[in-house]
Rosetta silent file (secondary structure, phi, psi, omega in degrees, C-alpha in Angstrom):
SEQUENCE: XXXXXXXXXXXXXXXXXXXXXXXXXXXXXXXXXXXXXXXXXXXXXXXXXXXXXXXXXXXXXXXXXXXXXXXXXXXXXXXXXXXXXXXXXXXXXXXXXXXXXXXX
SCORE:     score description
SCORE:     0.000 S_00000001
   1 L     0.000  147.665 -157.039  -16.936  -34.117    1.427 S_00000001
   2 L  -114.796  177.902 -158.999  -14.284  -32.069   -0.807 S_00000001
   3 H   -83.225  -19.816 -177.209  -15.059  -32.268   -4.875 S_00000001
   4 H   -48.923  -68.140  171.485  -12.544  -34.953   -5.154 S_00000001
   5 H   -21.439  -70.909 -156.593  -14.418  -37.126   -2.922 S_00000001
   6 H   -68.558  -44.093 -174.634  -17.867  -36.471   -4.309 S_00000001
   7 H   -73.290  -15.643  157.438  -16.301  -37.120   -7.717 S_00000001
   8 H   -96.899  -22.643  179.916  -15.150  -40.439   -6.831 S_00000001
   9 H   -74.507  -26.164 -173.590  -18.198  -41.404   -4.466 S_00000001
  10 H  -109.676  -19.927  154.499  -20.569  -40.442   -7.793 S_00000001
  11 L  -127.550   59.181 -179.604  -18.575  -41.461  -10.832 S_00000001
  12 H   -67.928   -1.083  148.330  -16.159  -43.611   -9.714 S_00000001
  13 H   -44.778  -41.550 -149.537  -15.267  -44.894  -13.122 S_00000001
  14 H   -99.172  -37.504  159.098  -14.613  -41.915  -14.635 S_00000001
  15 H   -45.850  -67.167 -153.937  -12.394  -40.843  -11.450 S_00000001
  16 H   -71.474  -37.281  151.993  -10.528  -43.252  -11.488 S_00000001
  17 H   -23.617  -61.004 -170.390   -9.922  -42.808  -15.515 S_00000001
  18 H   -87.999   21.712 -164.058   -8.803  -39.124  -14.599 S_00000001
  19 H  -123.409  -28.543 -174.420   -6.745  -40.305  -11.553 S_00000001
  20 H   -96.923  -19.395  167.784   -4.712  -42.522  -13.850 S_00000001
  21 H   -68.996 -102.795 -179.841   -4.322  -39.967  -16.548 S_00000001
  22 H    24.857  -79.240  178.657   -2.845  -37.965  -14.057 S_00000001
  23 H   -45.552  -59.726 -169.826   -0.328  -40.772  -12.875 S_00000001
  24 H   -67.492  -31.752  165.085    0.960  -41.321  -16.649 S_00000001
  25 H   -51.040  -39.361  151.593    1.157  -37.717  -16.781 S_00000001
  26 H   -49.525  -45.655  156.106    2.938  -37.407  -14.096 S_00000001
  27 H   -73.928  -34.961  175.958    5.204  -40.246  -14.570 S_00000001
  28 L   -51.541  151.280  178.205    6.350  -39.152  -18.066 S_00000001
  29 L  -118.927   10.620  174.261    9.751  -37.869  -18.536 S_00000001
  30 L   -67.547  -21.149  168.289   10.304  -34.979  -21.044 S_00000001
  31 L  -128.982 -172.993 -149.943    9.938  -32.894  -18.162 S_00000001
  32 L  -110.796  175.180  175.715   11.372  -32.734  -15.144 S_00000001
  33 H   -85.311  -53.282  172.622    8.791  -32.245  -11.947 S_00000001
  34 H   -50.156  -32.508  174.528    9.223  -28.815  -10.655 S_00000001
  35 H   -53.639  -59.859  177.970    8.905  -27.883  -14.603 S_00000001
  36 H   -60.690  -14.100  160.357    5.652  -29.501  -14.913 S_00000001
  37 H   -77.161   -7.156 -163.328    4.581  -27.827  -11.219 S_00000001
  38 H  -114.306  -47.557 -178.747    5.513  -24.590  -12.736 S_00000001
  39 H   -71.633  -57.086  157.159    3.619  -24.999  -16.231 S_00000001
  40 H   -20.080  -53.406 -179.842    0.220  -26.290  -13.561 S_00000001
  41 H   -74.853  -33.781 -174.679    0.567  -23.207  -11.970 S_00000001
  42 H   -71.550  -24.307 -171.604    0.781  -20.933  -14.479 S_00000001
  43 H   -84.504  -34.980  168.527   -2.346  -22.823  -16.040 S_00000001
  44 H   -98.709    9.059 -178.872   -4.512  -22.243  -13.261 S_00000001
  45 H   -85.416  -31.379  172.262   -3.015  -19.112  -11.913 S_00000001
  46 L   -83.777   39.585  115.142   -4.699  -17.746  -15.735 S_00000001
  47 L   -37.840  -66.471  179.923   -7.897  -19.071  -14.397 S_00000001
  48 L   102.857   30.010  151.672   -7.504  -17.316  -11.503 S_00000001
  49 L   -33.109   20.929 -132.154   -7.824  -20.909   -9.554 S_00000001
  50 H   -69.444  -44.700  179.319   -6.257  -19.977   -6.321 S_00000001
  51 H   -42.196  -35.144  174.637   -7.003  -23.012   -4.371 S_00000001
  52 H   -84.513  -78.269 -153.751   -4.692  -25.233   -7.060 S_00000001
  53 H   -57.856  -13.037  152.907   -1.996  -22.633   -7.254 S_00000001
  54 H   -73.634  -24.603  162.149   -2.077  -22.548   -3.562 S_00000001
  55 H   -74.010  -46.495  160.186   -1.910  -26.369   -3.573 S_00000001
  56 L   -94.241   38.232  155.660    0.547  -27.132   -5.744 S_00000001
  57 H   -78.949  -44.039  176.023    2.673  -24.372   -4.244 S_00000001
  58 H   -48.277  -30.820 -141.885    3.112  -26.727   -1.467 S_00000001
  59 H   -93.978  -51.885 -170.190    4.184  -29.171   -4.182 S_00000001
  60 H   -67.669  -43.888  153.636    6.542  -26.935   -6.155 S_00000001
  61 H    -3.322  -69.744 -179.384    8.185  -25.419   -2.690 S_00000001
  62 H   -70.901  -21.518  169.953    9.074  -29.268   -1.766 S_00000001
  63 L   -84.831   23.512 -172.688   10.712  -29.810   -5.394 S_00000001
  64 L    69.166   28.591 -159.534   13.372  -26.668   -4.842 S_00000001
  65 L   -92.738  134.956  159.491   11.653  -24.109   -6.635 S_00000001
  66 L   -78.216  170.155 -148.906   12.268  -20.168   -5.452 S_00000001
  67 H   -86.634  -15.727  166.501   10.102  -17.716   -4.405 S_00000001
  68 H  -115.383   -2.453  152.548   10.680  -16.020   -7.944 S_00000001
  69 H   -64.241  -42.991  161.533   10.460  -18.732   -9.994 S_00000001
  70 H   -44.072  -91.695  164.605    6.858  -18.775   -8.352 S_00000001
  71 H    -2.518  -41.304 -162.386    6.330  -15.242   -8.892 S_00000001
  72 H   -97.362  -21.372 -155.372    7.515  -14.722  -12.428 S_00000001
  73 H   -77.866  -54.206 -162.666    5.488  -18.624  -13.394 S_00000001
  74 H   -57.647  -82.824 -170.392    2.015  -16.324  -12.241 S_00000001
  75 L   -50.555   22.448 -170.513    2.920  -13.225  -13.764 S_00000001
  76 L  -112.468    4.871  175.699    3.691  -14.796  -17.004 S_00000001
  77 L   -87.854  -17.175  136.849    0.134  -15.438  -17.369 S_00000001
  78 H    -1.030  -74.238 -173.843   -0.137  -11.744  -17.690 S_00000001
  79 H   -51.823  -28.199 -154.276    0.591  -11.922  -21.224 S_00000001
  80 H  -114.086  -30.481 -166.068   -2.176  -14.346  -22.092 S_00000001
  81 H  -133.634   36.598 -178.965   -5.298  -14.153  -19.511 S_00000001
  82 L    52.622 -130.774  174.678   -4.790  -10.744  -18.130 S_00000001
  83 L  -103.208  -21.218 -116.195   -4.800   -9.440  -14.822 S_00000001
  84 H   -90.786  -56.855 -163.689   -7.996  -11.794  -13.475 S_00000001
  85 H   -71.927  -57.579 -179.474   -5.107  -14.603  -12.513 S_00000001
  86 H   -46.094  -55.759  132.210   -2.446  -12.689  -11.126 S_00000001
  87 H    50.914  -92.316 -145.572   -5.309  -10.814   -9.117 S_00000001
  88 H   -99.514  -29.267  168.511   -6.908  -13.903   -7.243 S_00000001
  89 H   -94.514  -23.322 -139.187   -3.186  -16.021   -7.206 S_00000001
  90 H   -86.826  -42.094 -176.573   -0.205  -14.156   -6.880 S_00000001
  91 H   -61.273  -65.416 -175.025   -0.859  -12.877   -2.921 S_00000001
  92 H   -54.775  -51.331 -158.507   -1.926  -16.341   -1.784 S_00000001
  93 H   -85.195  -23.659  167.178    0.576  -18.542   -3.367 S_00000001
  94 H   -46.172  -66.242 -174.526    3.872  -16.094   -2.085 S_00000001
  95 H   -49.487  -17.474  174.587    1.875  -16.314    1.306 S_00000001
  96 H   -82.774  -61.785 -164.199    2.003  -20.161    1.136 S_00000001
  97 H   -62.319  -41.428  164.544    5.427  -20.227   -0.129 S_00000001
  98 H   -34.849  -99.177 -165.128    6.653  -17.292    2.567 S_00000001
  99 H   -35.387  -18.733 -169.806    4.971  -18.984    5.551 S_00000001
 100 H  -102.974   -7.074  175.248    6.555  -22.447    4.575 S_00000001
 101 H   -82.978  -42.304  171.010   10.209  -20.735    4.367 S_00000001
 102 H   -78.050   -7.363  135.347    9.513  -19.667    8.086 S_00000001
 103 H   -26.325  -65.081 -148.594    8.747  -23.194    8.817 S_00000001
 104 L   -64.623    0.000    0.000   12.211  -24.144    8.212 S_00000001
């Protein structure tokens, strides 16, 4: 069972609460979608999060984003949360976005 799961099989109120913030977030329109896939990444690439920045890599890829708009969105976390994110994200999410350009 993945944490999603477990977090809806054990609080499924409060999932579903964060599943619908989400949606209106998501739904909103001062930004555009790759922008808001690009501001995500950058929030959990200064985590160091790689499983989300490798996940919504997938996302921002499919919205037309380039391989240095990726790139520069990580390293701009540089400035604020050091080297820790670029680190643990920067290799993995090129390698997602790389391997899905030889898809094509």
């Amino acid at each position: 069972m993945n944490t999603m799961e477990f977090f809806m099989t054990e609080a499924p109120e409060a999932a579903q609460a964060f599943n619908n913030l989400i949606k209106s977030l998501s739904e909103s329109t001062g930004l555009d979608s790759k922008t808001k896939q690009l501001i995500y990444i950058s929030m959990k690439a200064s985590q160091g999060d790689t499983a989300a920045v490798t996940a919504h890599t997938h996302m921002l890829k499919k919205l037309g984003a380039s391989r240095d708009e990726l790139k520069e969105t990580i390293l701009m976390t540089l400035t604020v949360s050091g080297i820790k994110g670029v680190a643990a994200c920067l290799e993995p999410a090129l390698n997602v976005f790389d391997s899905e350009a030889d898809e094509k």
